[in-house]
Every structure is written in C-alpha cells, then in structure tokens.
N, C-alpha and C positions, 0 to 999 in steps of 0.2 A: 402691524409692522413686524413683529414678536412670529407673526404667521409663515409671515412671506420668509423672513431669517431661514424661519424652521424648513419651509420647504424647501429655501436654497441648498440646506445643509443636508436634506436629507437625498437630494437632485445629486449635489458633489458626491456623496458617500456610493449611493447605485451606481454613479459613472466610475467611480474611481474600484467599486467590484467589478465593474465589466472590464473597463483596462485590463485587472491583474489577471480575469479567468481568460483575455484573451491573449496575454502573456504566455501565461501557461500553457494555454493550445499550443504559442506558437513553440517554446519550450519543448513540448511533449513531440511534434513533427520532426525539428532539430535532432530531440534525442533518437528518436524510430530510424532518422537518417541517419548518424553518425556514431550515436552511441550515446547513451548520457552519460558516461565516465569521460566522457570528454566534452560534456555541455559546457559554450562559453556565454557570459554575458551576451557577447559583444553579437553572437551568431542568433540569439534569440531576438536581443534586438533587430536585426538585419532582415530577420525572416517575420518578426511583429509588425517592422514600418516604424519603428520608434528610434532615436537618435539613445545611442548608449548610455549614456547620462542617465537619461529621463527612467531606465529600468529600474536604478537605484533608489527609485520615489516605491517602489514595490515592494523590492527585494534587495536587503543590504548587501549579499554576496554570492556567490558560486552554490553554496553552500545550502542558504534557504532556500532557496531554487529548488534545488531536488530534494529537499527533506518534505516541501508541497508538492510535488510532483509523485514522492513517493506516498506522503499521507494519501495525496486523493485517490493514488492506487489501492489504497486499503482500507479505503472508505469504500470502494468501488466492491471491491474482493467480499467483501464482510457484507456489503446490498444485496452479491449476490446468491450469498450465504441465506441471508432473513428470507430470497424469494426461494428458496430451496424449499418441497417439501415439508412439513414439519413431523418429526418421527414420534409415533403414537407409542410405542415401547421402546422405555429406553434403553434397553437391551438387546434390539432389532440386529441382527447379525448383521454388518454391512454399511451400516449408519454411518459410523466413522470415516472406515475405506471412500464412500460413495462421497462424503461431504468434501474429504483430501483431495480426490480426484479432480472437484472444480475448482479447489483454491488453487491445487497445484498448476491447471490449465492456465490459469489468471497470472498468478507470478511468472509463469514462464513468460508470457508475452511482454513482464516489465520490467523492464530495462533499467528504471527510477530506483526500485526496491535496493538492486545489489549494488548500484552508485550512493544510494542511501549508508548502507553501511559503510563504507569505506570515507563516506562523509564524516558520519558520529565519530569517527574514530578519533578526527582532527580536532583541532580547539578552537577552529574557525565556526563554529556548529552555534546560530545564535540561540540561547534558551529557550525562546516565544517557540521555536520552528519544531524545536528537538521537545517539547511539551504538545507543542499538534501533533508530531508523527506519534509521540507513544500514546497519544488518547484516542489513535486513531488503532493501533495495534493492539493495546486493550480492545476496542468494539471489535474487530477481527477476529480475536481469540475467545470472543464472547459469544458472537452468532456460529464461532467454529462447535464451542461445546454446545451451543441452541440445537444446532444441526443435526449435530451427531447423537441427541437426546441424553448430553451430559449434563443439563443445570436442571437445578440449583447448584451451583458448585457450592457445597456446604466447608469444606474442609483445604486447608490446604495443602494436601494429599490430592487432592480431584483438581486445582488449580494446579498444582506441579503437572499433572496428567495433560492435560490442557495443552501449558505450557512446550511439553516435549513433544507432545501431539504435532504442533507449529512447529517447532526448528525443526523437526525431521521431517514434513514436507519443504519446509526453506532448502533445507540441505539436497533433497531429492532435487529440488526444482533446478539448484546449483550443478548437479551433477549432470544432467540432463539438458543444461543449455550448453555443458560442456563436450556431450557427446559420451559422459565415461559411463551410462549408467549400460549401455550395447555394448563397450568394453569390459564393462567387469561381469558382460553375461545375463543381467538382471532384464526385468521387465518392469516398469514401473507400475502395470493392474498387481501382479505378485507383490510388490512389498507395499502396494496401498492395502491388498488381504492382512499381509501380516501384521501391520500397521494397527488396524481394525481387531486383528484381534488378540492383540499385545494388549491394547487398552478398554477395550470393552470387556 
C-alpha cells in the first residue's frame, strides 16, 4: 500500500514538472511574440490551454515567471559555456574575447534576462525565484571563468574580474539590442578584443 502512495506521488510530482516546463514554453513563445516586459499571466495561459487560475498552482506571480524564464536562460548560456572548448593555457590570448562572444550571442536573443532585471528591482520578486536566478548566474560566471581559462578563482581580485567580465558583456548585449553600439561607431569583435585583453 506504502508502494502504491509512493508511486502515486511520485506519478503527481513528473506530471506537475511537465505542466510547469510546458508553461514555460508556452511563456517563452508569448514573450519571442510580444515581448517579455510585457508577459502577462493571463496570455501564457491563453497560449498553454490552461484556464488562468490554474497557472497560479505554478507560479505565484508575473514576476516568477520571468525570473524562471530568465534562470533557464542562464542555465542555458552557461551549458553552452561548459561545451565550449576547454582552454589549455590560461593565458591563451583570445580565450576571454572568444568565450564573450557566445554568451553575448545568447543574451542577445533573450528577451527574459533584461525583464529579469527590471523584475528584481520590484518587491513583487518572490525569494524561492530570486535565489534560482542567482544560483543559476553564479554557474554562468563560473563556466564564463572555466572558459576563458580563469579558475581556480583563488582570490577575490579574480572573482571581481569575473564579475565585470559579465556586466560588461550584459551591458554590450544591452547596447546592441538597442542598436547604439553602430551609433557610437564601435564594433562589437573590437571591444570583445579589448575586453580579452583588459582582463587576461
């Protein structure tokens, strides 16, 4: 009897991960259409098949929504960090530049990341969600120094490094969705060199 419980609960628990990951598909299509700064409950349900209600069994608000939308983008960013290459010297001229260049492709394409921030900012931000996204921005900044043949990061001097490694691609990536980086002249292969060798 003790069995049969266990499989039913473990039957509910599978099904109630596929609901959410097919949630979030539907979420993620929503956002590619319209924006995810303007992801609503009510349109992810609509585009799920689920009755708007029912999404709240998932995700308590607006809010989690995209802070998992934008974790799995950085789980995503960071997978494709660890299948990068791995740099035999880690002082390899390039390492850096070359590892910027596929995060920076990746963030460009998501849309989750820059509605992520403007999430945190709120006090709607529930803790469980805002502790996934930065566990998941940790491993990010982690396969970013793997890549680039920065760890061990021993110090936190080489973690600070890391650190501005990432926001200055974010920022790049920001400028770049917005068209200013052709406006102010620049080429984004150029400041992923300097980039590269600012920190290496």
């Amino acid at each position: 009897m003790a069995e049969a419980a266990s499989k039913r609960r473990e039957r509910r628990s599978r099904q109630r991960a596929a609901n959410r990951a097919a949630i979030l598909d539907a979420a993620r299509r929503v956002a590619m259409r319209e924006g995810a700064g303007t992801l609503s409950l009510r349109a992810v349900a609509a585009e799920a098949g689920y009755a708007p209600a029912s999404i709240y069994e998932y995700f308590r608000n607006r809010a989690e929504m995209i802070l998992a939308l934008a974790a799995d983008d950085l789980g995503q960013i960071a997978h494709a960090l660890r299948e990068y290459p791995a740099q035999t010297d880690a002082k390899r001229s390039g390492a850096l530049g070359a590892a910027a260049a596929t995060v920076l492709d990746l963030i460009r394409q998501s849309g989750a990341l820059a509605a992520a921030v403007a999430t945190l900012e709120s006090a709607k931000t529930p803790p469980k969600a805002e502790r996934v996204f930065n566990g998941k921005l940790i491993g990010l900044l982690t396969a970013l120094a793997d890549s680039a043949g920065r760890t061990p990061l021993k110090t936190r001097e080489e973690q600070a490094d890391v650190v501005l490694a990432g926001a200055t691609i974010a920022g790049l990536a920001v400028l770049l969705r917005a068209g200013r980086l052709k406006v102010l002249g620049f080429d984004e292969r150029e400041l992923l060199e300097r980039l590269d060798h600012r920190f290496m």
